[in-house]
Backbone as JSON Lines, residues from 0, in Angstrom:
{"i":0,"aa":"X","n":[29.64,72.98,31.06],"ca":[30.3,73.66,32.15],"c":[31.65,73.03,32.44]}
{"i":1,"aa":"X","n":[31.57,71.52,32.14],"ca":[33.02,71.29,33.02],"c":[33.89,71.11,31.63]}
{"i":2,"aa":"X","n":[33.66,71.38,30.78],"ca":[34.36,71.6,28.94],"c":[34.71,72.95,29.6]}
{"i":3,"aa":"X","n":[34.51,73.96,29.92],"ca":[34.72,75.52,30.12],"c":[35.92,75.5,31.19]}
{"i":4,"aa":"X","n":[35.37,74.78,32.3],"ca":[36.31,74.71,33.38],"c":[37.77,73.9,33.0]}
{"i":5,"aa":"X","n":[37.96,73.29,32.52],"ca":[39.13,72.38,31.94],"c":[39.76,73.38,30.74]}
{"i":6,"aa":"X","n":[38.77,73.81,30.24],"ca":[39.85,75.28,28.87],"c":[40.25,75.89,29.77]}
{"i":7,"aa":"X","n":[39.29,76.6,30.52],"ca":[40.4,77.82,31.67],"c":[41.08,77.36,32.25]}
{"i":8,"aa":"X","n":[41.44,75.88,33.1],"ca":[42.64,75.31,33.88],"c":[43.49,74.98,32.88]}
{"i":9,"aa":"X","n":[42.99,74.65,31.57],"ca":[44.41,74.42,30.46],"c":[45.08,76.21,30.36]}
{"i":10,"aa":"X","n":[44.03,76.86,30.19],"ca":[44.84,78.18,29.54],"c":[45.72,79.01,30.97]}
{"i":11,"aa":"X","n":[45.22,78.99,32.39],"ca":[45.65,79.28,33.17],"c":[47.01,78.4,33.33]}
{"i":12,"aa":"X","n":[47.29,77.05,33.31],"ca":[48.31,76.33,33.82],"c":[49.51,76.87,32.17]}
{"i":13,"aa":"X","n":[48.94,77.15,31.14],"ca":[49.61,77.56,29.6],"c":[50.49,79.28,30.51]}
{"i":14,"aa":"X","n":[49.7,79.91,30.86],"ca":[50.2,81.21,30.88],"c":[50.91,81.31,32.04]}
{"i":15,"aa":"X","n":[50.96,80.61,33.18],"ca":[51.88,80.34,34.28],"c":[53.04,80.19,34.13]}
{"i":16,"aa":"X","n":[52.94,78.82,33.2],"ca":[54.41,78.06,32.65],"c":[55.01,78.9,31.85]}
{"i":17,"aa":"X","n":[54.24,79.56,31.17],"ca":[54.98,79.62,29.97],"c":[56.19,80.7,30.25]}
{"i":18,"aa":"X","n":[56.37,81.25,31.03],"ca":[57.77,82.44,31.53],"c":[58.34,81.65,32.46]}
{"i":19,"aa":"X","n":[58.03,80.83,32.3],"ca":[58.77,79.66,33.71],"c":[59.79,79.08,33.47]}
{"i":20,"aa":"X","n":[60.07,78.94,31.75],"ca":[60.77,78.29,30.96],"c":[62.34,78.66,30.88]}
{"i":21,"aa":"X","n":[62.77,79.96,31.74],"ca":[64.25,79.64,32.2],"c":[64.18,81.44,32.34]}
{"i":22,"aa":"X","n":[63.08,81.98,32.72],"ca":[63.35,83.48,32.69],"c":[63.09,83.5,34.07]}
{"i":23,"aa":"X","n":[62.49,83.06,35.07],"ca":[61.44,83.51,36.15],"c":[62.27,82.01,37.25]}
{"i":24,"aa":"X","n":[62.75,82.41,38.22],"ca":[62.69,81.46,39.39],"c":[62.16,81.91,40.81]}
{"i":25,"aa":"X","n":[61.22,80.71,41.07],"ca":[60.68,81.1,42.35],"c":[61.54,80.45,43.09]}
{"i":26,"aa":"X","n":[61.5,81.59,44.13],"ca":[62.13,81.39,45.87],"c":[61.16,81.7,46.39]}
{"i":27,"aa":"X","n":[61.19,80.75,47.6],"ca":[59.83,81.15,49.15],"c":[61.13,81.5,49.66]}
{"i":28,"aa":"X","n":[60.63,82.6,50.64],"ca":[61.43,83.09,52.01],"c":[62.92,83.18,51.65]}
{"i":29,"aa":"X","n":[63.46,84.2,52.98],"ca":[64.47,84.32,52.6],"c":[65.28,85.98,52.32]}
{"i":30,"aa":"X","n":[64.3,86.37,51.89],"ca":[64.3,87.71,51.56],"c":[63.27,88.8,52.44]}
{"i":31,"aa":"X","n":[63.5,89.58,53.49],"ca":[62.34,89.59,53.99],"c":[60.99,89.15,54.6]}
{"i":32,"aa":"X","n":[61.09,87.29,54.54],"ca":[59.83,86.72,54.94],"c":[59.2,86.75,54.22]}
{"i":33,"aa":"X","n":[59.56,86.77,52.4],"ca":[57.96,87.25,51.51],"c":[58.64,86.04,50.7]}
{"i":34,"aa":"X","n":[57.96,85.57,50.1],"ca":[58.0,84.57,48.72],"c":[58.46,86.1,47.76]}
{"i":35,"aa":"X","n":[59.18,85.3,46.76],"ca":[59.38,86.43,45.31],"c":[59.92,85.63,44.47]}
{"i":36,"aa":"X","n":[60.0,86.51,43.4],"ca":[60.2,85.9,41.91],"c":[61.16,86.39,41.47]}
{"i":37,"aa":"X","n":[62.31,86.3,41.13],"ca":[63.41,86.64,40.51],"c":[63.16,86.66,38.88]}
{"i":38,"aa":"X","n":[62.81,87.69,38.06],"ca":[62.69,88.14,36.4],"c":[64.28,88.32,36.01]}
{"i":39,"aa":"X","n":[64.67,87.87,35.22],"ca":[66.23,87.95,34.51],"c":[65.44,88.71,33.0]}
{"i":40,"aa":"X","n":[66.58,89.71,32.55],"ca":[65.99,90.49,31.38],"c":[67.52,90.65,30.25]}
{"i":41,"aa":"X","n":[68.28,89.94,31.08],"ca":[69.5,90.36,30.06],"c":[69.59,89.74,28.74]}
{"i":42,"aa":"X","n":[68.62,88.93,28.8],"ca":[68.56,88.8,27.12],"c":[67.71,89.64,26.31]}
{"i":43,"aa":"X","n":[67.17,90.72,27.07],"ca":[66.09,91.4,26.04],"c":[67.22,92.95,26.05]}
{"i":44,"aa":"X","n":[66.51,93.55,25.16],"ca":[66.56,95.11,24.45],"c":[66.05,96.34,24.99]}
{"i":45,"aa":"X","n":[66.25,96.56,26.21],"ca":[65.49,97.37,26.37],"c":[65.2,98.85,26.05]}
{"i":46,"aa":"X","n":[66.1,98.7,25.25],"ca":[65.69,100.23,24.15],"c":[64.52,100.16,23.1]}
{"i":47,"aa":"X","n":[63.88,99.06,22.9],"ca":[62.94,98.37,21.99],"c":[61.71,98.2,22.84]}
{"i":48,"aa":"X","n":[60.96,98.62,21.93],"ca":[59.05,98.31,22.35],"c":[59.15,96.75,22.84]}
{"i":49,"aa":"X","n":[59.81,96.28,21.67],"ca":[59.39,94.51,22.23],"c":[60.12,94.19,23.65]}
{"i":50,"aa":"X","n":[61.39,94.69,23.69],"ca":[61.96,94.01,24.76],"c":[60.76,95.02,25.84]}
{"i":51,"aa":"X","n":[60.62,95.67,25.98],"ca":[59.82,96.58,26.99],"c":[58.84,95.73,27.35]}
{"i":52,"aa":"X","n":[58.29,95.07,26.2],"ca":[56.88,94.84,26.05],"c":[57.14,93.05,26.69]}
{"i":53,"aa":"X","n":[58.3,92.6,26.38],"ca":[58.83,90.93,26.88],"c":[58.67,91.31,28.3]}
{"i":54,"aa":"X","n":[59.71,92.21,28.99],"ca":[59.56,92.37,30.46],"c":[58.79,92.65,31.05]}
{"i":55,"aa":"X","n":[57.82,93.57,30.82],"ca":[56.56,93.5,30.97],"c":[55.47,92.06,31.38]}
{"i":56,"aa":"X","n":[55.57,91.61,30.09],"ca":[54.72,90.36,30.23],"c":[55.47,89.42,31.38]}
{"i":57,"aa":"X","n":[56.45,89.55,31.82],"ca":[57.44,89.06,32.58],"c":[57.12,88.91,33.92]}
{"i":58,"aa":"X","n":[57.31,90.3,34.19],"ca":[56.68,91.31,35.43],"c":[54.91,91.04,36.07]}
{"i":59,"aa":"X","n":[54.32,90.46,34.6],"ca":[53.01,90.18,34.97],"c":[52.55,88.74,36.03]}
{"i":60,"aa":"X","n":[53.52,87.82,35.0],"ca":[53.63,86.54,35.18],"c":[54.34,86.33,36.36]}
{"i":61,"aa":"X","n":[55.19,86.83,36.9],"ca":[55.74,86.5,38.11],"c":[54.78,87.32,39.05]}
{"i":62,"aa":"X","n":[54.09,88.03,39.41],"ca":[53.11,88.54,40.09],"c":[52.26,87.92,40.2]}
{"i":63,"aa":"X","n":[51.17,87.49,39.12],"ca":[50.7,86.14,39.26],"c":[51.24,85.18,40.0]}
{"i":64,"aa":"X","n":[52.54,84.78,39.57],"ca":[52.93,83.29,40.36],"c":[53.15,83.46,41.74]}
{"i":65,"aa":"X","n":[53.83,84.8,41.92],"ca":[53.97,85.67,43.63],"c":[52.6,85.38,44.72]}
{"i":66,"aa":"X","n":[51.87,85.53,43.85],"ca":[50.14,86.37,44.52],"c":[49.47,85.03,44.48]}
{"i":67,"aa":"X","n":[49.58,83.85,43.72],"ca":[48.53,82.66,44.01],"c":[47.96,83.16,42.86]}
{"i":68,"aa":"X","n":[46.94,81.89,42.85],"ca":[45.52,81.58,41.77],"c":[44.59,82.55,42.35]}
{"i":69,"aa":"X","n":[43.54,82.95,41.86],"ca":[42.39,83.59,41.75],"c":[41.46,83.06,41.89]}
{"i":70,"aa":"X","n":[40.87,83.54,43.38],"ca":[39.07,82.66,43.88],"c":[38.25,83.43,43.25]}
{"i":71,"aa":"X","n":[37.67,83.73,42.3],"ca":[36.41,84.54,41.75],"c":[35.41,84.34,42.58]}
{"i":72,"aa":"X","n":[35.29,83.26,42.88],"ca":[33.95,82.44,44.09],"c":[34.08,83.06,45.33]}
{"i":73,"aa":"X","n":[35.31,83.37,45.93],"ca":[35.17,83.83,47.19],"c":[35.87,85.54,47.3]}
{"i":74,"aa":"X","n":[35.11,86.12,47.63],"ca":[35.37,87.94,47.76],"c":[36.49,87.67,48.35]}
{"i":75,"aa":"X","n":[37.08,87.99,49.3],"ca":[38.12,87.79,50.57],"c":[39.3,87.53,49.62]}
{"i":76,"aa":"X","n":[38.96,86.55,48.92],"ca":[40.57,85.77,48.39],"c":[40.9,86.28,47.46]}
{"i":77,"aa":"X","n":[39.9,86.69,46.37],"ca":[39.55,87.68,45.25],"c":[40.22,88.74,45.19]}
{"i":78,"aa":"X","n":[39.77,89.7,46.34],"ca":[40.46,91.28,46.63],"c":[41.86,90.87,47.14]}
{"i":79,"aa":"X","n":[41.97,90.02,48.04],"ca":[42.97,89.76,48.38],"c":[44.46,89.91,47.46]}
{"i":80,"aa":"X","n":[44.09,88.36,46.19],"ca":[44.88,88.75,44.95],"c":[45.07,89.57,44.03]}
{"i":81,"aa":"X","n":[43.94,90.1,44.19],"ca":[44.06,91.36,43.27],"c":[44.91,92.81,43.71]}
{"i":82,"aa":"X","n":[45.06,92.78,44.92],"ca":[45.19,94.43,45.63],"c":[47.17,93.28,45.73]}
{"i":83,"aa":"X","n":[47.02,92.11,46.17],"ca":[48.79,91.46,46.06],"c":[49.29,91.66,44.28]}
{"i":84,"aa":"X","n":[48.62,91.56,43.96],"ca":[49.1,91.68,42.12],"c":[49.52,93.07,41.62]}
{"i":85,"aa":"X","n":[48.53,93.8,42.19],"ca":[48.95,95.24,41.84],"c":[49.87,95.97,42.5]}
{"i":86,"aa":"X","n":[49.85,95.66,43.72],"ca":[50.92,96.09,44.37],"c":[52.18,95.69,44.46]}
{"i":87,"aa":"X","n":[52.55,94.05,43.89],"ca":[53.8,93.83,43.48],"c":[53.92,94.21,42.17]}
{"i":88,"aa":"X","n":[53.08,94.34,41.25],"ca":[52.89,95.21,39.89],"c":[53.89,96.61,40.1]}
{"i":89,"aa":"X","n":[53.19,97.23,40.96],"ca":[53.58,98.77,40.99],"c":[55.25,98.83,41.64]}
{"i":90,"aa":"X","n":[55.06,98.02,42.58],"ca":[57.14,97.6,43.24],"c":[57.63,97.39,42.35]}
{"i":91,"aa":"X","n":[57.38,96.04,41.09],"ca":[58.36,95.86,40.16],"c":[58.33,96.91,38.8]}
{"i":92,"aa":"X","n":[57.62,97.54,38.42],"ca":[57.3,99.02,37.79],"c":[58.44,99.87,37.86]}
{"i":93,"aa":"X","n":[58.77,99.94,39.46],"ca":[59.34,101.02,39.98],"c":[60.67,100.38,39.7]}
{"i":94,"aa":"X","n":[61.11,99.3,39.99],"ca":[62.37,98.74,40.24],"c":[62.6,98.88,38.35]}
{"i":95,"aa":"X","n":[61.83,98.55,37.65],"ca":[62.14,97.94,36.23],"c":[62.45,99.93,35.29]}
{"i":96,"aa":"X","n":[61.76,100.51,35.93],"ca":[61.63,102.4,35.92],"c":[63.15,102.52,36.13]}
{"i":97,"aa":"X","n":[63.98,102.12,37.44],"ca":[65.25,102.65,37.4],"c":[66.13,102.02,37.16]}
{"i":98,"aa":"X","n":[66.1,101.06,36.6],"ca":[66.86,99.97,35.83],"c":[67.07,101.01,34.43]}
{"i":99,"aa":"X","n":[65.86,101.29,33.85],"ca":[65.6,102.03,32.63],"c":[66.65,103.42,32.83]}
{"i":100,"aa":"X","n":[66.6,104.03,33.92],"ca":[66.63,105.29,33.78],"c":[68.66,105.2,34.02]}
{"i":101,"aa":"X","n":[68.85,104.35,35.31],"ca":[70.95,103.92,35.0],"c":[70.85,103.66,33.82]}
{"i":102,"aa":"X","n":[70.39,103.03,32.54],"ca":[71.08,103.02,31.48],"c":[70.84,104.02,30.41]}
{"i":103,"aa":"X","n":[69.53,104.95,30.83],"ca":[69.73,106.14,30.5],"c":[71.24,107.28,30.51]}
{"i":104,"aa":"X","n":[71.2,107.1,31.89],"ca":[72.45,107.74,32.04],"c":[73.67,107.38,31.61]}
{"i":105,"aa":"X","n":[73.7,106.11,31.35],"ca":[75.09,105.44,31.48],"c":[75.42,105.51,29.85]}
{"i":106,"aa":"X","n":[74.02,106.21,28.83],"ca":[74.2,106.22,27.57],"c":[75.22,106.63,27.07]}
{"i":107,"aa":"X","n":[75.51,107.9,27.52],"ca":[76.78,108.82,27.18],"c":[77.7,107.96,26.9]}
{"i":108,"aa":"X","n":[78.66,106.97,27.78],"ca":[80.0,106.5,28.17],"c":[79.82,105.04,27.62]}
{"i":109,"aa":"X","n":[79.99,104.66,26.8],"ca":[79.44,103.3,25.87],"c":[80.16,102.31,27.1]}
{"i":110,"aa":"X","n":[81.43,102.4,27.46],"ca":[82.26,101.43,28.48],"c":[81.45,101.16,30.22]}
{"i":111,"aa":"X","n":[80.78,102.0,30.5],"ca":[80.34,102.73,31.92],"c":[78.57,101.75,31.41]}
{"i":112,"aa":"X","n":[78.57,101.32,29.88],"ca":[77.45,100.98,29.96],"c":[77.08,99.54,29.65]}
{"i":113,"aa":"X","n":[78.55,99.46,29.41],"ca":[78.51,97.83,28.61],"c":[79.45,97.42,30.28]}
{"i":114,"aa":"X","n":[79.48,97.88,31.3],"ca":[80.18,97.41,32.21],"c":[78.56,97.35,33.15]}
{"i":115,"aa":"X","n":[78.0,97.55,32.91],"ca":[76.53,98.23,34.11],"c":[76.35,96.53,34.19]}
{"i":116,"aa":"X","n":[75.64,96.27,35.61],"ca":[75.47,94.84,35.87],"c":[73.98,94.87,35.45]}
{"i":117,"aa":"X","n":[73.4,94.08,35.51],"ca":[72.26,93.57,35.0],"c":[71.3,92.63,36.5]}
{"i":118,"aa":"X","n":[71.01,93.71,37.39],"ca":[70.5,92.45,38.22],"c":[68.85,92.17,38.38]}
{"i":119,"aa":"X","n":[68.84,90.45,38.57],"ca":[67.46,89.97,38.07],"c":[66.58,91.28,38.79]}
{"i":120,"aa":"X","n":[65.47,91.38,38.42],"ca":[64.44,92.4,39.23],"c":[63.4,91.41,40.53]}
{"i":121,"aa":"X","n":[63.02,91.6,41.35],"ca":[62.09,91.19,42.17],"c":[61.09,91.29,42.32]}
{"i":122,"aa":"X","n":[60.13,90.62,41.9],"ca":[58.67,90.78,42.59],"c":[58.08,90.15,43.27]}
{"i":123,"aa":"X","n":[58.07,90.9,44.5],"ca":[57.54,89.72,45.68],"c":[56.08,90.34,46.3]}
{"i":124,"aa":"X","n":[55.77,89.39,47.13],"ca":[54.4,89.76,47.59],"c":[54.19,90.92,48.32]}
């Protein structure tokens, strides 16, 4: 049992960090009174599955880090993180949706698109 418990605190503290590594900065407060996560994407593609699929995993990981660890043991804290995860899930969805859709538009005018700013996305609690 405590071999099991030490893999899952290794693999949990592995998948935390690992977008932590210069893509993801946490701020508490400041913004509304909410903790959030600032995601930077301007190094990815987002005309590409992968880059889609990078920000994504992005978007996950800072929700996680937004929302806290996970009590499985206690209901309350459980639903708690879970219903905070999805619902900063679905905010940054939306925000990362019209990010997608200005450079949709901005396809036409190559200058109008290589001028478009790039700002980090938010996911906060």
């Amino acid at each position: 049992m405590r071999r099991l418990t030490i893999a899952a605190s290794a693999m949990a503290a592995l998948l935390v960090a690992t977008p932590a590594v210069g893509d993801v900065i946490v701020q508490d407060g400041g913004w509304a009174d909410r903790p959030f996560v600032e995601v930077r994407y301007s190094d990815l593609d987002l005309d590409s599955q992968g880059g889609l699929a990078t920000l994504n995993r992005r978007l996950a990981a800072a929700a996680i880090t937004v929302c806290g660890a996970d009590e499985i043991r206690q209901l309350r804290v459980h639903v708690a993180v879970r219903n905070c995860r999805s619902d900063s899930m679905e905010r940054a969805f939306a925000d990362r949706d019209a990010v997608i859709a200005a450079r949709m538009a901005a396809r036409d005018d190559p200058t109008r698109l290589a001028a478009m700013e790039l700002p980090a996305l938010r996911v906060r609690r």
